[in-house]
C-alpha positions as CSV (number, residue, x, y, z in Angstrom):
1,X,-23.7,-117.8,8.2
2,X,-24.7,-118.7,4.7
3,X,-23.5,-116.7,1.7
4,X,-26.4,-114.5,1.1
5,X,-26.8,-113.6,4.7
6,X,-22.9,-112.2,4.6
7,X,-23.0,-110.3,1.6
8,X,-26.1,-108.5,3.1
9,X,-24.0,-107.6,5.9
10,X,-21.3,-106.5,3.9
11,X,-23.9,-104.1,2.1
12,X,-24.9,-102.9,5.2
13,X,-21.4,-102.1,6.5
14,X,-20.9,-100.2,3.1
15,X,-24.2,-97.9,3.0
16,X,-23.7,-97.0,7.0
17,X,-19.7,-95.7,6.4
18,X,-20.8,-92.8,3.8
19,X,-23.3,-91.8,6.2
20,X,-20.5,-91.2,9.2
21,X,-18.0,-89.5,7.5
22,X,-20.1,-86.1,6.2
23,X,-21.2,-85.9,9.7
24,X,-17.4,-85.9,10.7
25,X,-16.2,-83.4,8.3
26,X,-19.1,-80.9,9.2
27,X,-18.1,-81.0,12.8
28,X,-14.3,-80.7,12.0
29,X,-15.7,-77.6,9.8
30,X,-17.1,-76.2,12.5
31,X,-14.3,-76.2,14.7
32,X,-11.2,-76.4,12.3
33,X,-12.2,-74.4,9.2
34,X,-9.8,-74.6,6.7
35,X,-7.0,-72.1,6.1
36,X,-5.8,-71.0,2.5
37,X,-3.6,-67.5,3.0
38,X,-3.8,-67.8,-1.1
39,X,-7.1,-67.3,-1.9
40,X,-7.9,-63.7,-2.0
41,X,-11.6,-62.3,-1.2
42,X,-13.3,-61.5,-3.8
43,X,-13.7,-58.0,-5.0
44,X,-17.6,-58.5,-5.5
45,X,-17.4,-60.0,-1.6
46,X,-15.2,-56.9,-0.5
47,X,-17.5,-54.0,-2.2
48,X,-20.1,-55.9,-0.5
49,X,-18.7,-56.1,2.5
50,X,-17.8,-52.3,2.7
51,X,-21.1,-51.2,1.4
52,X,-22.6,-53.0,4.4
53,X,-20.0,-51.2,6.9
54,X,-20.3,-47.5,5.4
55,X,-23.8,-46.9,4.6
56,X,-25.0,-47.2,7.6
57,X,-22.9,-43.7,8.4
58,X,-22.9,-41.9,5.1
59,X,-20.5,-38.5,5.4
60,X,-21.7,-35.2,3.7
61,X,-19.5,-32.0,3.0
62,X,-20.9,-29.0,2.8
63,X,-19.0,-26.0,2.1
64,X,-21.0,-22.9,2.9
65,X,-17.8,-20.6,1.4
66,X,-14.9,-20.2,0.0
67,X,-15.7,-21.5,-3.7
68,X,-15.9,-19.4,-6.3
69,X,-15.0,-16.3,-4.1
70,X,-11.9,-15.3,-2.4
71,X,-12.4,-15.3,1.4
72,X,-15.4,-16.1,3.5
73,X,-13.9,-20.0,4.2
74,X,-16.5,-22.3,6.4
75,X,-16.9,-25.6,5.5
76,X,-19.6,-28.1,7.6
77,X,-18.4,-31.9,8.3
78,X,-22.3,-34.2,8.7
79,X,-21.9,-37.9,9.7
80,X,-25.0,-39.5,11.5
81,X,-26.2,-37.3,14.1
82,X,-22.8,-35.3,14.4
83,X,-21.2,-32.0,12.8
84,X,-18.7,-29.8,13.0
85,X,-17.2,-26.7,11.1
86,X,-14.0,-26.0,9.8
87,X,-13.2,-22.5,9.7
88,X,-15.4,-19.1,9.7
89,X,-14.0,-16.6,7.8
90,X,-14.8,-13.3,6.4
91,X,-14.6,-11.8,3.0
92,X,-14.0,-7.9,2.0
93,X,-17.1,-6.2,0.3
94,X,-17.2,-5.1,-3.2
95,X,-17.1,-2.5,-5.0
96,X,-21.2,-3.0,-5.4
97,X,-21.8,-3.1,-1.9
98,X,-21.4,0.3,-1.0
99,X,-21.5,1.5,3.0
100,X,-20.7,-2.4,3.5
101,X,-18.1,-3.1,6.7
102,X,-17.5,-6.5,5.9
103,X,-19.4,-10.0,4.5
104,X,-19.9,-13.5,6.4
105,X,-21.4,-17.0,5.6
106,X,-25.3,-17.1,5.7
107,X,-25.5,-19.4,9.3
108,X,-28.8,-20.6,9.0
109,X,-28.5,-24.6,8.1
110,X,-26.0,-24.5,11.1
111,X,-28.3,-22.4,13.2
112,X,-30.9,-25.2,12.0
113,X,-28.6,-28.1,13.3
114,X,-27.6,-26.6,16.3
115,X,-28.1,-29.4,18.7
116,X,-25.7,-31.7,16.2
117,X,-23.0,-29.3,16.3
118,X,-19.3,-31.4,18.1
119,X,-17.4,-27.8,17.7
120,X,-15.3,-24.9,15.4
121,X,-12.2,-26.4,14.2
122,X,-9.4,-24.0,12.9
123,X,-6.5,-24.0,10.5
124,X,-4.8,-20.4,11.2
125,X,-5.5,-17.1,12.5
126,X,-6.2,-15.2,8.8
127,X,-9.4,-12.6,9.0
128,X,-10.4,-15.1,5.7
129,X,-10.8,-17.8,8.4
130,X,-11.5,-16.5,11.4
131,X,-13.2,-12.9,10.8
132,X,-16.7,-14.6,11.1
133,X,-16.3,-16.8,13.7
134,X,-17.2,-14.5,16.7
135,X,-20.7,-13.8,14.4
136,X,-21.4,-17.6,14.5
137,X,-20.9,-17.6,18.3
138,X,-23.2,-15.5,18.7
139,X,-26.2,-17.7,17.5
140,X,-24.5,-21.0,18.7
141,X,-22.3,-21.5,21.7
142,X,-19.8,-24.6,20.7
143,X,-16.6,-25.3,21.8
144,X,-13.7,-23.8,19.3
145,X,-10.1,-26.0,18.9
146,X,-7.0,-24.3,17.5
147,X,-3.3,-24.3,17.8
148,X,-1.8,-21.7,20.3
149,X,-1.5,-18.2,18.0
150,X,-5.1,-18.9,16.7
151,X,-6.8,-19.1,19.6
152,X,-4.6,-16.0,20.8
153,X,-6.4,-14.0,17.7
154,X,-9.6,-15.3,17.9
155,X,-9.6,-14.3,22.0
156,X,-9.0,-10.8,20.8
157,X,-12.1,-10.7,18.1
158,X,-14.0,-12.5,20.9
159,X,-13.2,-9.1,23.4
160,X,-14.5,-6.9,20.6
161,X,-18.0,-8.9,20.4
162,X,-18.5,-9.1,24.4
163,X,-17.8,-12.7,24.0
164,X,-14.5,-13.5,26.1
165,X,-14.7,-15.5,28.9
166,X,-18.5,-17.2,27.2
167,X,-16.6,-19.4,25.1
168,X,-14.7,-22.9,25.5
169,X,-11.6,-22.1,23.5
170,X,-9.5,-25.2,23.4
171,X,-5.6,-25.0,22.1
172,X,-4.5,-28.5,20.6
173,X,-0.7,-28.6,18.9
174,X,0.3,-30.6,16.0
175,X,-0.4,-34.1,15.3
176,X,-3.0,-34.2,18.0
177,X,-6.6,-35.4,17.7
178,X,-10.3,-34.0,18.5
179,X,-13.0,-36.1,19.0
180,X,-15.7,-35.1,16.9
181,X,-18.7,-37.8,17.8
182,X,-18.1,-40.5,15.2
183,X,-15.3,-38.1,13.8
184,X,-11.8,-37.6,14.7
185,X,-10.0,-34.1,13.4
186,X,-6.0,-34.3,13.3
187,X,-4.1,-31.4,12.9
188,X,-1.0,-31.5,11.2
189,X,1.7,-28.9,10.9
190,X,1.9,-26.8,7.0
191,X,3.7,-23.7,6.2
192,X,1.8,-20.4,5.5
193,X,2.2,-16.7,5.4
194,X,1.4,-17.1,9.6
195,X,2.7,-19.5,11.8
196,X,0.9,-21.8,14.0
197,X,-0.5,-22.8,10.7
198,X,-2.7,-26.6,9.9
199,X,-4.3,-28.7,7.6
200,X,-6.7,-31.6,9.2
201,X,-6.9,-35.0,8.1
202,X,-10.5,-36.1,9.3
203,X,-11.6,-39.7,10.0
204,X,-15.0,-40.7,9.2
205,X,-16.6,-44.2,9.0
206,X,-16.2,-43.7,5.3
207,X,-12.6,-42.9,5.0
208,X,-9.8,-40.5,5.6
209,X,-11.4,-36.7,4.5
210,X,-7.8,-34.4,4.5
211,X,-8.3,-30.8,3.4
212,X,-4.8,-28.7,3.4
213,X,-6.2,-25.3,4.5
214,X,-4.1,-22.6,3.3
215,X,-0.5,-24.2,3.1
216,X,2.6,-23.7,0.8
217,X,6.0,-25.7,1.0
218,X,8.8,-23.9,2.9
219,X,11.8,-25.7,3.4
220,X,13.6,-23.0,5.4
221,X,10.6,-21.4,7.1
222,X,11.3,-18.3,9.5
223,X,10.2,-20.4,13.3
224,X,12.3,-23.6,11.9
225,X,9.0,-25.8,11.5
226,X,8.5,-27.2,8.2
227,X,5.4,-28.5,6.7
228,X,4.5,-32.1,7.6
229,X,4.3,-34.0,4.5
230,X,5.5,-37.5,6.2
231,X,2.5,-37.6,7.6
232,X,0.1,-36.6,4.8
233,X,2.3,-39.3,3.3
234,X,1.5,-42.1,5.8
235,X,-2.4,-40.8,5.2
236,X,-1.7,-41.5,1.3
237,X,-0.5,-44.7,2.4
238,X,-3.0,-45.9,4.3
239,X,-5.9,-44.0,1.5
240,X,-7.3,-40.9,1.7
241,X,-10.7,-41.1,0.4
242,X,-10.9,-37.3,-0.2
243,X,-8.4,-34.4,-0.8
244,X,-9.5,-31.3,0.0
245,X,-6.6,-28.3,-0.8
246,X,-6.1,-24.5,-1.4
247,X,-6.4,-23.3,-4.8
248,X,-5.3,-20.0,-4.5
249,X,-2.2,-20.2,-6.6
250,X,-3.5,-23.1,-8.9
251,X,-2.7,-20.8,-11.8
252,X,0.7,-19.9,-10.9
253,X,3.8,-22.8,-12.1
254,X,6.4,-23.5,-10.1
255,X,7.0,-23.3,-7.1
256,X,6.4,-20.6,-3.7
257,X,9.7,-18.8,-2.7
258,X,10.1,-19.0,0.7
259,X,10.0,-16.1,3.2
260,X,13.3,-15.9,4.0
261,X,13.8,-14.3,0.3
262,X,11.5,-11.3,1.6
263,X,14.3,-10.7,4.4
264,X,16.9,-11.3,2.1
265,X,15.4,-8.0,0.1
266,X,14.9,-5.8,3.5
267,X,18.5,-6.4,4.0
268,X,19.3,-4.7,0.6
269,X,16.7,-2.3,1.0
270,X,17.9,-0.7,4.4
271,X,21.2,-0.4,3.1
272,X,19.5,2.2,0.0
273,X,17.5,3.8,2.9
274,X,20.5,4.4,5.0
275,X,19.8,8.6,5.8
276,X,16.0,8.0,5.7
277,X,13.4,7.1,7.6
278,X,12.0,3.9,6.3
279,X,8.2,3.5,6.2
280,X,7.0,-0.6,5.8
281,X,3.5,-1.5,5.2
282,X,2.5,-5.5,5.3
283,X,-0.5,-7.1,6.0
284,X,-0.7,-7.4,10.0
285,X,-0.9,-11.1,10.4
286,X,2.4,-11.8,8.4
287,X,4.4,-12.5,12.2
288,X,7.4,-13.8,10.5
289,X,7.8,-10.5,8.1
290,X,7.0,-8.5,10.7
291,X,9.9,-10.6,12.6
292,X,12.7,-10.1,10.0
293,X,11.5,-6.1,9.4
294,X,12.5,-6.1,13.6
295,X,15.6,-8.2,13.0
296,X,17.0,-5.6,10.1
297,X,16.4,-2.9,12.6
298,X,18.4,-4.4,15.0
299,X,21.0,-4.9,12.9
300,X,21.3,-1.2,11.2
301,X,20.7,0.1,14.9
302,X,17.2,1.4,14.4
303,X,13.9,1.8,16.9
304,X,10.5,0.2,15.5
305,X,7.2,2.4,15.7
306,X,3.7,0.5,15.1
307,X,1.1,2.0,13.9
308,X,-2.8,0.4,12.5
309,X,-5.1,-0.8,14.8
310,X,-4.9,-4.4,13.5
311,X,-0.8,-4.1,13.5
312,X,-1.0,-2.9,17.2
313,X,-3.1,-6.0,18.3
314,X,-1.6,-9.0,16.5
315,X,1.8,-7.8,17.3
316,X,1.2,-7.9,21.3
317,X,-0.6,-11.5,20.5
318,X,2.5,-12.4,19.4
319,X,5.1,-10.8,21.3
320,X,2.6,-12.3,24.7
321,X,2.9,-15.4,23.2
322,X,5.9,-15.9,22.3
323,X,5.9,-15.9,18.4
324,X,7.8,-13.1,18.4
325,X,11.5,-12.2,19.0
326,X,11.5,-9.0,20.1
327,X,14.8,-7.7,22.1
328,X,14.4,-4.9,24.8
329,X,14.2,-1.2,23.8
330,X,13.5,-2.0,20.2
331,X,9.7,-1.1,20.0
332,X,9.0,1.9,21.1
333,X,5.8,3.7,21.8
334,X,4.1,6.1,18.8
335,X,4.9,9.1,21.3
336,X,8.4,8.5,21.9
337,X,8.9,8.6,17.8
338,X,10.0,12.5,17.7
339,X,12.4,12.1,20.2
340,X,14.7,10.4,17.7
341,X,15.8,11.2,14.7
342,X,14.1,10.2,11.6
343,X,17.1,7.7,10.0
344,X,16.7,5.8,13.0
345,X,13.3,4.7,12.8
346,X,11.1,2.2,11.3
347,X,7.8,2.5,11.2
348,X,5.4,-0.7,10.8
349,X,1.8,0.1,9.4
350,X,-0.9,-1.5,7.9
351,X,-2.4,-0.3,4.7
352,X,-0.9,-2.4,1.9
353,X,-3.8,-3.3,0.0
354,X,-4.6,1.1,-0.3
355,X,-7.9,0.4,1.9
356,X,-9.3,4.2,2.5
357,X,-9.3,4.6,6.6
358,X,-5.6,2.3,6.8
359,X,-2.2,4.5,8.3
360,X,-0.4,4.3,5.0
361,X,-3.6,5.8,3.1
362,X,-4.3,8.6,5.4
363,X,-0.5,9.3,6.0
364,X,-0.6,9.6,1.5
365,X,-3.5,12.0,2.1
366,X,-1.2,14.1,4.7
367,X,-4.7,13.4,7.0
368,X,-2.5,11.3,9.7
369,X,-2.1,12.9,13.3
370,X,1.6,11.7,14.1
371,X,3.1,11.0,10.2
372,X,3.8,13.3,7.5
373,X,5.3,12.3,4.3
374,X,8.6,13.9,3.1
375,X,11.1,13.5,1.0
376,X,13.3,12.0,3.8
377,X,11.0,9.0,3.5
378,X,11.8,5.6,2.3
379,X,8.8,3.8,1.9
380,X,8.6,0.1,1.5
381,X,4.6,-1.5,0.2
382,X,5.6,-5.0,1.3
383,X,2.4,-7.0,-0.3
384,X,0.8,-8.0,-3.7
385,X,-2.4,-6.2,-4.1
386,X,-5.2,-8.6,-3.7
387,X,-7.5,-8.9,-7.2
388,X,-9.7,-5.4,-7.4
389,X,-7.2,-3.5,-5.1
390,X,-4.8,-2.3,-7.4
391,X,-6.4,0.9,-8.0
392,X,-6.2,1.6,-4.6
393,X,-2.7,0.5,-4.1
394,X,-2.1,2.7,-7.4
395,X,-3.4,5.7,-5.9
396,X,-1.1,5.7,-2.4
397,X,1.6,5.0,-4.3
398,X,1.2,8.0,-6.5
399,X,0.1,10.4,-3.2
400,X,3.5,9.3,-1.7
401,X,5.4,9.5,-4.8
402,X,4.1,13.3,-5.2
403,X,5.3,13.8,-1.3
404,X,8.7,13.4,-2.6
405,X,9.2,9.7,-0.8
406,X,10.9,6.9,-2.6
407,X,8.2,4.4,-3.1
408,X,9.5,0.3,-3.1
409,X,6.7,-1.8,-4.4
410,X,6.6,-5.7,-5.2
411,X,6.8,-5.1,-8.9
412,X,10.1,-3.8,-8.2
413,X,11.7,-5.6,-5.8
414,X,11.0,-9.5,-4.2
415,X,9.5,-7.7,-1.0
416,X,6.7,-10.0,-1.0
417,X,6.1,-13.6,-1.3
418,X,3.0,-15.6,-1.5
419,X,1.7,-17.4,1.5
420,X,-0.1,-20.5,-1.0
421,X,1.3,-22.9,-3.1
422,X,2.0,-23.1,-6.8
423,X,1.2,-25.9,-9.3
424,X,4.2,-28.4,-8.5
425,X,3.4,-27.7,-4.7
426,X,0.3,-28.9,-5.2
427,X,1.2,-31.4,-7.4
428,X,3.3,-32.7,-4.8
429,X,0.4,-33.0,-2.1
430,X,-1.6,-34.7,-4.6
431,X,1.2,-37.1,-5.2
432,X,1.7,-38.0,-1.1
433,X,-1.9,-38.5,-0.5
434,X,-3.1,-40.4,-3.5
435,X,-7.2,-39.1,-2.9
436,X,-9.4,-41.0,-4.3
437,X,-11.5,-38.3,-4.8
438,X,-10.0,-34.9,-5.1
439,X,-12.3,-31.7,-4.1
440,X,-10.5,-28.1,-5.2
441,X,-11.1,-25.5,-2.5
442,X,-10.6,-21.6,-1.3
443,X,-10.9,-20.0,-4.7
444,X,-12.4,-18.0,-7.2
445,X,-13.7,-20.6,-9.9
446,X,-10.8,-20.0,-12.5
447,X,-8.6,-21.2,-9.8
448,X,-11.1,-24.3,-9.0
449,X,-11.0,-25.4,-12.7
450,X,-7.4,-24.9,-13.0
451,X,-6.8,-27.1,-9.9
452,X,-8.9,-29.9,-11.4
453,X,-7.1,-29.8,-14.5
454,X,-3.6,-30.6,-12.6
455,X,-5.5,-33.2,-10.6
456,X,-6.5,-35.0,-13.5
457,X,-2.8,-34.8,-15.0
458,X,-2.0,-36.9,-11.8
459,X,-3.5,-39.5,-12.6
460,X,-7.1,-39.1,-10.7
461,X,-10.1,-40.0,-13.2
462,X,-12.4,-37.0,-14.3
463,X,-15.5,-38.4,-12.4
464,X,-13.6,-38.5,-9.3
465,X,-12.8,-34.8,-9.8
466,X,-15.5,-32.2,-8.1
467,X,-15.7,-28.4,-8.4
468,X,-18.6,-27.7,-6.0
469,X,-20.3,-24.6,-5.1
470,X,-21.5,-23.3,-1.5
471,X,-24.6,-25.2,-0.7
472,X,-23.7,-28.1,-2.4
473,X,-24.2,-31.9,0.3
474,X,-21.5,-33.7,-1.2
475,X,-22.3,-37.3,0.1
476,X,-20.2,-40.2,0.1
477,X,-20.3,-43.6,1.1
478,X,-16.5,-44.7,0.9
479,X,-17.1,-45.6,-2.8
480,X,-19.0,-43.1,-4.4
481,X,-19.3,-39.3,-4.1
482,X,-22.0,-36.9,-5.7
483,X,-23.8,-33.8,-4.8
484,X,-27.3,-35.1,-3.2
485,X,-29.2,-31.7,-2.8
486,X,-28.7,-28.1,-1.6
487,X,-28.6,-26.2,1.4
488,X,-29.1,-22.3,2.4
489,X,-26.1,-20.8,1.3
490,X,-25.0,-16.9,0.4
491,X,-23.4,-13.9,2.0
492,X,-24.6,-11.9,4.9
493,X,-23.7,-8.0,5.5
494,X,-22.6,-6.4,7.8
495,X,-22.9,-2.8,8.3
496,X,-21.7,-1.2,11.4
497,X,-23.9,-3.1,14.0
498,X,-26.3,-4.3,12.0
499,X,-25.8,-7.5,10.6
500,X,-28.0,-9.0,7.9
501,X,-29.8,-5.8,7.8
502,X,-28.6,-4.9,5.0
503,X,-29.9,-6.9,1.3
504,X,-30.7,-6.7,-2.1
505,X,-33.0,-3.7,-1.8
506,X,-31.0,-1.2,0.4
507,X,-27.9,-2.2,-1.6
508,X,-30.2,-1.2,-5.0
509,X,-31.3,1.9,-3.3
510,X,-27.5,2.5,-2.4
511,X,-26.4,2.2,-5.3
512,X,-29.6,4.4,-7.3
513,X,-28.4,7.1,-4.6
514,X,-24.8,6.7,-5.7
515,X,-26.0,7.0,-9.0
516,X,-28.2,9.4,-9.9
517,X,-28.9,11.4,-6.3
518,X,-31.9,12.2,-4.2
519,X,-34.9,14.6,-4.9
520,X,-37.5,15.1,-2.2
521,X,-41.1,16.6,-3.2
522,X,-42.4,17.9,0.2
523,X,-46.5,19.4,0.0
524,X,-48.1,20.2,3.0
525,X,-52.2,18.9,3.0
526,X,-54.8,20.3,5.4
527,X,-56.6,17.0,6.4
528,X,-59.8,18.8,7.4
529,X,-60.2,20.8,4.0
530,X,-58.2,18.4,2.3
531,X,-56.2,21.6,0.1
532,X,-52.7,22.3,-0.4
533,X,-51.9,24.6,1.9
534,X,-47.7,24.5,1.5
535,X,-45.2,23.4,-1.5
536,X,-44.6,21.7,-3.4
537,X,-40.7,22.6,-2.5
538,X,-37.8,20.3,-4.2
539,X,-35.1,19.4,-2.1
540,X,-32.1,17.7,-4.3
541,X,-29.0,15.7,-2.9
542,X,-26.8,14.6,-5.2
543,X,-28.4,15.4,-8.1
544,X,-27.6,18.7,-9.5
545,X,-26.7,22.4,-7.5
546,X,-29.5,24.0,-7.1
547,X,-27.9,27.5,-7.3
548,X,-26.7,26.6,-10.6
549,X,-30.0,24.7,-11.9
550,X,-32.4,27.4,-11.1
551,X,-34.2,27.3,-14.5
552,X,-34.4,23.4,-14.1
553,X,-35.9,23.9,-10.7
554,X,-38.5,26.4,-11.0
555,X,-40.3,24.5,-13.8
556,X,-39.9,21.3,-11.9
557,X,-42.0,22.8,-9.3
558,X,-44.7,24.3,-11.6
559,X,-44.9,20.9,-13.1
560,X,-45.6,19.4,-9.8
561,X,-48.1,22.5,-8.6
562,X,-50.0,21.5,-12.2
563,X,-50.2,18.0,-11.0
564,X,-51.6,18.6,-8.0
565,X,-54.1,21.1,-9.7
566,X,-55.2,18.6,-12.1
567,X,-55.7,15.8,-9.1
568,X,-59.3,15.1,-7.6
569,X,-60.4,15.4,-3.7
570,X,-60.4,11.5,-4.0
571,X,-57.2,11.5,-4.9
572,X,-55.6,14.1,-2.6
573,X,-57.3,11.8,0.5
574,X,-55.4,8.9,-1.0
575,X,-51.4,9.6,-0.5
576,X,-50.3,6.9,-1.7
577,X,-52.3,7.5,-5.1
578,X,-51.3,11.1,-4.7
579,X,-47.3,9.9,-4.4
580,X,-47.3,7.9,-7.5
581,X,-48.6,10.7,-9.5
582,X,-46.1,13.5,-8.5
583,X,-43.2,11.0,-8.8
584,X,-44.5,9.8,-12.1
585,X,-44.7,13.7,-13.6
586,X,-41.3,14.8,-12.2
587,X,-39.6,11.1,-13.3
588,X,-40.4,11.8,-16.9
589,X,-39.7,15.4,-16.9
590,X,-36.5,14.9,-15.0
591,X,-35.3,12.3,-17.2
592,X,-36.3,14.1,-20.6
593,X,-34.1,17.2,-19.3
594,X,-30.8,15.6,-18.6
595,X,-31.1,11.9,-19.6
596,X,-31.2,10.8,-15.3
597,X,-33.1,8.8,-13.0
598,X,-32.9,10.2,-9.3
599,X,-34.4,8.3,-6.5
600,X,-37.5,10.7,-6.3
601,X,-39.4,10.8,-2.7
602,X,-43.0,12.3,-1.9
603,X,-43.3,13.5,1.9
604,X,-46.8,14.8,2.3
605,X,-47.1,16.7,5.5
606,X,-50.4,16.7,7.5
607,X,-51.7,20.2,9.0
């Protein structure tokens, strides 16, 4: 081989070896990719990467109460074709909803999204959280999960409604879990003013969603369980995406004292009674005051009487199911009260908030069958009046005072301690979850703002920060939040049976009524001749005393006869025609005589 024919082969040799060694190193890619624990994935690569993951299964809250109002909790969980509610409470009417029994969450985007709906979850058994649930079953038969004493509660509102027995009530304890379609709902233990008490910490494809419900920090609670904050801090650990938590007490420092300071107080306070009978009025649902009340009678040898309708039923809930300590012989029935003597009895009623029909008002009133107030009374208001009942509370206090009964309120004594937490409570549940987001809940909107305020002095940036209103789809993703659009939202009344029967325009006319009165015109019309043949006659309710308004009446109706005098056949055929003028003439009359506006109705009677 000459020269020039090796150094082409050499050439040869060199151009084919590049060309064998990519192909090598894409095949030892495939099969052995390269490791490098040190490089870290980009955060671009990561947010794109989760964006992809959570989109596809956005999660929307929607709270359809309990912000900016006091009561009336029910908040809706949405994620793809699933939902579920947590809580259904009710809220107490005000003073501008006259004849009004009691108010409940407008139903209707649930009622709408029946077919998606997984279930009722529930944090405890307050009327605030419960009170509208057997309303909602009504319209939508789901399956309801709550811890033991709940579901107790919520079987006796069920028996009032005709509802027991038609509904799958399931009782999960404690760090247990609920499938809710793509959602999981984990209760965990917190301390309130009832026991069996939870928050929920709620899964979602987008993140961990934990909302407190009403919860304060007891470290020496009456049943021995504490609040569970190792686990809301292994949430924190992990990252909560959203916090969710109570704002009732957002404006108070500090923090809650813990029941055990109330019996503490009840000790103290049956030794001053010693000789008397002592009267206690809480609100029925408080089990663990109600517990130490029974305890201090045992101890000072004394029988416990029950009386309030609401006192009566959660007390047998609890004493059934074992939430309450109650040794043999120490309750004993309303009857059997006179058969001892008075210093050795305790009576338990409801009626610490003053409401009118409650035991305490109407034994204040001297209208109860079985009580009368004396001076042999020692009488024990073991509650803070809730905001726009301390007139009421006012009031029985003064009636019983003018019986001659010693009178122990909360201003006086510690006889009452809050069932929510203060600001370094809820400082501290911010600090052990660490939301991303934080959502203030279950308060008026002073209490909301306040709550973000102390949410953004841990640390969590203003944007991130939400005071919603009911209605309101908050959406996230898992890396954004923001309120997308609006749903149908508001209050719905309920008087007597009638619920939702009652709105805008009866309550205007109530109120007119309240005002001003009633003044009926009645005229009787031949139809045939088409003359007055009867009337007019007034009729007033409300308005003034006829017997001492005379004068007022008599030219009212000679007003009303000129009217009709002055009124064409056309116009006497036409009623409604007819009605607007006689209400128009005695309107401005009335009103030029004593400055009023009665409600003023026409009847025309045909004969």
């Amino acid at each position: 081989m000459n020269e020039k024919e090796k150094t082409k082969k050499t050439r040869q040799s060199a151009s084919a070896t590049p060309a064998k060694k990519p192909a090598v190193r894409k095949q030892s890619a495939r099969k052995n990719p390269p490791k490098n624990d040190n490089i870290p994935e980009t955060p671009a690569k990561r947010r794109s990467k989760a964006v992809k993951e959570v989109k596809k299964a956005p999660v929307r809250i929607i709270p359809l109460g309990g912000l900016n109002e006091i009561g009336k909790n029910m908040t809706v969980f949405e994620c793809s074709n699933d939902m579920f509610i947590l809580d259904c409470g009710l809220a107490f009417p005000d003073a501008d909803m006259p004849g009004v029994d009691i108010v409940i969450p407008d139903f209707t985007y649930v009622e709408r999204n029946r077919d998606k709906i997984r279930g009722v979850v529930i944090t405890h058994g307050h009327e605030d959280h419960i009170g509208g649930l057997a309303y909602l079953l009504k319209k939508i038969n789901v399956p309801v999960y709550a811890t033991r004493l709940t579901i107790g509660l919520i079987e006796g509102k069920l028996r009032e409604q005709g509802l027991y027995g038609k509904v799958q009530l399931n009782v999960v304890e404690p760090k247990k879990t609920v499938k809710m379609g793509c959602m999981a709902v984990e209760f965990i233990k917190v301390n309130h003013s009832i026991p069996d008490s939870v928050g929920m910490a709620i899964h979602t494809p987008a993140g961990i969603i934990v909302h407190t419900g009403d919860f304060k920090v007891d470290y020496s609670p009456i049943d021995g369980k504490i609040i569970d904050l190792a686990r809301f801090g292994e949430l924190g650990s992990r990252g909560v995406l959203a916090l969710m938590a109570d704002s009732t007490n957002a404006e108070r420092p500090g923090y809650t004292h813990s029941e055990r300071t109330v019996g503490e107080s009840f000790d103290k306070l049956f030794q001053k009674g010693e000789g008397k009978r002592i009267i206690i009025a809480t609100f029925s649902s408080n089990i663990h005051r109600v517990q130490q009340i029974i305890n201090c009678a045992v101890r000072y040898g004394r029988k416990v009487a029950v009386f309030g309708r609401s006192m009566i039923n959660v007390i047998n809930t609890a004493i059934e199911l074992g939430y309450l300590d109650v040794p043999d012989g120490i309750i004993i029935d309303i009857e059997m009260m006179n058969r001892y003597e008075s210093e050795r009895i305790v009576l338990i009623t409801t009626g610490s908030q003053g409401e009118p029909m409650s035991a305490l008002t109407r034994m204040a009133m001297n209208d109860h069958k079985k009580v009368n107030i004396t001076p042999m009374d020692f009488i024990i208001i073991s509650a803070t009046p809730i905001p726009g009942n301390e007139k009421y509370v006012t009031r029985v206090v003064n009636e019983l005072m003018k019986s001659g009964a010693e009178v122990v309120y909360e201003a006086m004594y510690e006889v009452h301690v809050s069932g929510h937490a203060c600001q370094e409570e809820l400082k501290l549940m911010l600090a052990l979850t660490k939301p991303k987001f934080f959502i203030p809940v279950h308060g008026e909107y002073k209490h909301l703002k306040k709550h973000a305020g102390l949410a953004l002095q841990m640390g969590i940036p203003k944007e991130n920060v939400m005071i919603a209103a009911i209605g309101n789809v908050i959406e996230t993703d898992g890396t954004k939040m923001s309120v997308t659009s609006q749903v149908p939202a508001g209050r719905v009344l309920v008087d007597g049976l009638g619920v939702g029967d009652v709105g805008s325009i009866v309550l205007r006319d109530r109120k007119h009524l309240a005002q001003d009165g009633l003044i009926i015109i009645v005229i009787g019309i031949e139809r045939s001749s088409n003359e007055v043949v009867a009337g007019p006659d007034i009729i007033s309710r409300g308005f003034v005393y006829v017997r001492e308004s005379e004068e007022l009446m008599v030219e009212a109706k000679q007003l009303l006869a000129e009217t009709l005098d002055n009124c064409s056949a056309a116009e006497l055929r036409e009623w409604n025609t007819l009605k607007g003028k006689l209400r128009d003439a005695l309107s401005d009359y009335i009103y030029q005589k004593t400055k009023r506006s009665p409600m003023i109705l026409p009847i025309i009677m045909e004969t």
